[in-house]
N, C-alpha and C positions, 0 to 999 in steps of 0.2 A: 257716291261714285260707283260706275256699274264695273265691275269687273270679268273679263276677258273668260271666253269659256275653252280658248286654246292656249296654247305655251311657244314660246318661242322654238322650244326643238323640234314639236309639231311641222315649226314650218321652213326651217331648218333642213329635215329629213325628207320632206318633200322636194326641196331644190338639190338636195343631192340625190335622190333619185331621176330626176331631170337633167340633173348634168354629167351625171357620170354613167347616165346610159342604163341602168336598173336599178333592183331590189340587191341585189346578190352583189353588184359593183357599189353602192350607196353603202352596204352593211360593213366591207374590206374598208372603206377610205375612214366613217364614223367610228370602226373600231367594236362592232356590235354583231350581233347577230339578226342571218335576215327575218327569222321570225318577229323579232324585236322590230325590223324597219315596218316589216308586215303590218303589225300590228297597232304600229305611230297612227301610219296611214289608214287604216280602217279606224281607229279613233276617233282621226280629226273628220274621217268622210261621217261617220254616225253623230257626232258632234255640231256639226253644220248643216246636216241631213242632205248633203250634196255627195252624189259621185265627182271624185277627183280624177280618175280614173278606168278606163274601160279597157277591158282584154280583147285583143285583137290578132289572132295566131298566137297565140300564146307569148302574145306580150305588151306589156302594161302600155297603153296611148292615157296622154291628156284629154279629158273629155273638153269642151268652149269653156267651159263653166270654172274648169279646172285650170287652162291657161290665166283666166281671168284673176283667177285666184294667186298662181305664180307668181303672176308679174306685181300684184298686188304685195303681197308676201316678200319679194324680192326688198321694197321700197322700207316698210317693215322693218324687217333683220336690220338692212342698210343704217338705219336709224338709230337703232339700237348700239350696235357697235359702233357707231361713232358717237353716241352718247356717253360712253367709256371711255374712248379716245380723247375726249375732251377733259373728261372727270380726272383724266390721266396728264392730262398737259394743265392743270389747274394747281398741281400738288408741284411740279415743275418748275425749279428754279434756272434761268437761263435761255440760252438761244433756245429755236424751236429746232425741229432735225429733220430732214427729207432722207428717208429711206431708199436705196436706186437697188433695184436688183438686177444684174444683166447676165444672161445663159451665157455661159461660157465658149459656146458657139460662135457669138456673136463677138466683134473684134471689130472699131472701125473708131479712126482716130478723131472723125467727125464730130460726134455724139460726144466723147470726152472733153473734145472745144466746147460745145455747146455746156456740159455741165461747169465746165472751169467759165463760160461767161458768167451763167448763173452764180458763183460762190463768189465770183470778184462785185456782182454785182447787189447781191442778198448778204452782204455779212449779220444779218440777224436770224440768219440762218444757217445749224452743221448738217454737213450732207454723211452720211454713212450708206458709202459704196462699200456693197458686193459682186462677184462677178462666181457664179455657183454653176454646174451642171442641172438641169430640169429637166425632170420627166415632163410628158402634160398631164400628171396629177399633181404636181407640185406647185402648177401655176393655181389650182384651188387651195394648195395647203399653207402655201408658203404667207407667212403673218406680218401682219404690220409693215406693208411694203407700202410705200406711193407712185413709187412708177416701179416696174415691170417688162422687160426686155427681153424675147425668147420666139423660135422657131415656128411655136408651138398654137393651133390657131383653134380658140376656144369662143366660137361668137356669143353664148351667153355672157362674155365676160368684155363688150364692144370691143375688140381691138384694132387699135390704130396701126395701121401698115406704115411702115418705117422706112425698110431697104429689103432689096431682093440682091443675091449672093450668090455666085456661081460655086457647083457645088463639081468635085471632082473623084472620081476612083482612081486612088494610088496603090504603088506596091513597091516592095525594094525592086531596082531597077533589073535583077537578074534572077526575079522570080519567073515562074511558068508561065502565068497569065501574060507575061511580057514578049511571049515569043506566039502567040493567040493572032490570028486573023482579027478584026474591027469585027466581023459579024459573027464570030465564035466565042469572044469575051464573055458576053453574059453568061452564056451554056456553060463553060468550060468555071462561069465565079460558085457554080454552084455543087460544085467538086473540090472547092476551095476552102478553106476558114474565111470566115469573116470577121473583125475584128470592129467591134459594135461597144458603142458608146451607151446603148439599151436608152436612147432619146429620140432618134430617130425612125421614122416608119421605111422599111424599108422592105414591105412588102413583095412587091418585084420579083426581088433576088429569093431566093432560096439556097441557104449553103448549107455542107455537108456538116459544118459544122461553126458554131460562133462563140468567140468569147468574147466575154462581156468585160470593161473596162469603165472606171471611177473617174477617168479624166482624158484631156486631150493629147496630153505628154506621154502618157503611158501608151496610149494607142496607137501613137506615131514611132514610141521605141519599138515595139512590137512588130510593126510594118516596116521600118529598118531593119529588125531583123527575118526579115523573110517569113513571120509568120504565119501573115495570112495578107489580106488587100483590106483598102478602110475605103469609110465616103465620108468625106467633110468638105469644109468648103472651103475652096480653093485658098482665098487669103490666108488661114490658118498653117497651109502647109507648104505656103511659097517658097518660105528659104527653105526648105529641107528640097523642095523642085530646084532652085539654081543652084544646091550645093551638089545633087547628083543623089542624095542619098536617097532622095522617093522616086519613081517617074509617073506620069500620068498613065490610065490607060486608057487607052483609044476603044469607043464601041460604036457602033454602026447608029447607036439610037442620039438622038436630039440632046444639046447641052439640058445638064440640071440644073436646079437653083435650091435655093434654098429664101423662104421669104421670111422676115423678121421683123415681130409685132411688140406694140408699144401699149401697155394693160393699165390704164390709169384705178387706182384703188377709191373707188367710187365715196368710201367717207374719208376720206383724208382730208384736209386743212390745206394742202399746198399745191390743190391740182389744178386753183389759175397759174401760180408759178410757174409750172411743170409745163403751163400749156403753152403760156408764152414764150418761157425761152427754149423751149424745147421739140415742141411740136406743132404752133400756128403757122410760124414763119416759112417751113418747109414742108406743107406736106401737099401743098399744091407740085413743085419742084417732085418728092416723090413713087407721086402719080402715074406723073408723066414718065419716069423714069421704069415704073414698071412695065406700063403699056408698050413702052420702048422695045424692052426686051424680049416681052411674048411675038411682039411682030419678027 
């Protein structure tokens, strides 16, 4: 039997350098140093006698050869880890388990029908819901999921578009910003604290100052108390809007959204399940509903 002249972390280091955008951000997420990623990568390119990679303004491009290889690589890994996954459900006495992960962001009673058809329907199946905060590097860290629910939109990782979300800037109803012209708000947010859930791309804004918060409770105490203005999406902070304690702010520029993607975990065991009850039947429906919106 011939034996393999690369390694799995070989190619491993290569898809993290692809998707996380370098050498320097692949090294922070592995846990290593970028000499060390440097040096994966010039291994496996001298090992293969292929350039994986060519510099281009001083920064790393896939060469053809090197895509060829990714996507090759990608199938690989894929393989491998659910080689495991299996070796692991083999030793397993009992139902099997669908792992649901959903960004804390996300909130919609729909999705919860749909997983409660699925359990009344699968009892040879336990489901273990989470509902977490995600960064978008957590959507590559985060382990042993099968589906995957979150704001956060990673195309190497296909994501299925779900639902789109109207997104809202509140603040206590007797803050500064409350007393702001529509086309002074933004000007005047950036003289403001922000009070950021650190999930969010909220490039735009610029404030004077932001604190960072662990959840969506704490962000909305915060914003009750006058401490700064937030952006979340609207359903999250509706009752606190008809109890008086937040109010929207009004800005001169076009509603936001927020859109929310459905990540199926490529070796899992139960992604016809998932697809069936969970994402074939509607996502024509939508579709349609986003295109809706943007008109």
């Amino acid at each position: 039997m011939e034996k393999t002249r690369t390694t799995l972390d070989q190619w491993i280091t290569l898809q993290a350098v692809v998707d996380y955008g370098g050498f320097a951000q692949a090294a922070e997420i592995l846990h290593r140093t970028q000499s060390s990623i440097s040096y994966t990568i010039s291994k496996l390119e001298q090992t293969l006698e292929i350039e994986i990679f060519s510099l281009e303004k001083r920064r790393a491009v896939l060469t053809k050869q090197g895509e060829q290889l990714l996507a090759l690589s990608r199938e690989v890994t894929n393989k491998a880890i659910s080689l495991e996954e299996v070796a692991k459900s083999l030793n397993y006495e009992g139902n099997n388990k669908i792992n649901i992960v959903i960004d804390s962001l996300y909130q919609s009673d729909e999705i919860l029908k749909k997983i409660g058809g699925l359990s009344r329907s699968r009892k040879d199946y336990d489901i273990d819901l989470k509902r977490v905060l995600l960064k978008k590097t957590d959507v590559f860290e985060v382990k042993n999921y099968d589906l995957l629910i979150t704001h956060h939109y990673v195309e190497s990782l296909n994501p299925i578009f779900l639902e789109q979300v109207e997104a809202v800037f509140v603040s206590n109803p007797n803050h500064k910003l409350q007393h702001c012209q529509a086309d002074n708000v933004l000007k005047s947010m950036e003289k403001t604290t922000l009070i950021a859930l650190g999930t969010t791309d909220m490039d735009s804004i610029k404030s004077i100052q932001t604190i960072h918060v662990p959840n969506v409770d704490l962000a909305i105490q915060l914003t009750e108390n006058s401490i700064g203005y937030l952006w979340l999406p609207k359903n999250l902070v509706q009752k606190e809007l008809n109890n008086n304690s937040l109010k929207e702010l009004k800005t001169a520029n076009k509603k936001s959204f927020y859109n929310f993607y459905m990540y199926l975990n490529k070796n899992s065991m139960a992604n016809e399940i998932l697809r069936y009850y969970l994402i074939d039947n509607e996502k024509a429906k939508l579709m349609s509903q986003l295109m809706n919106n943007q008109n």
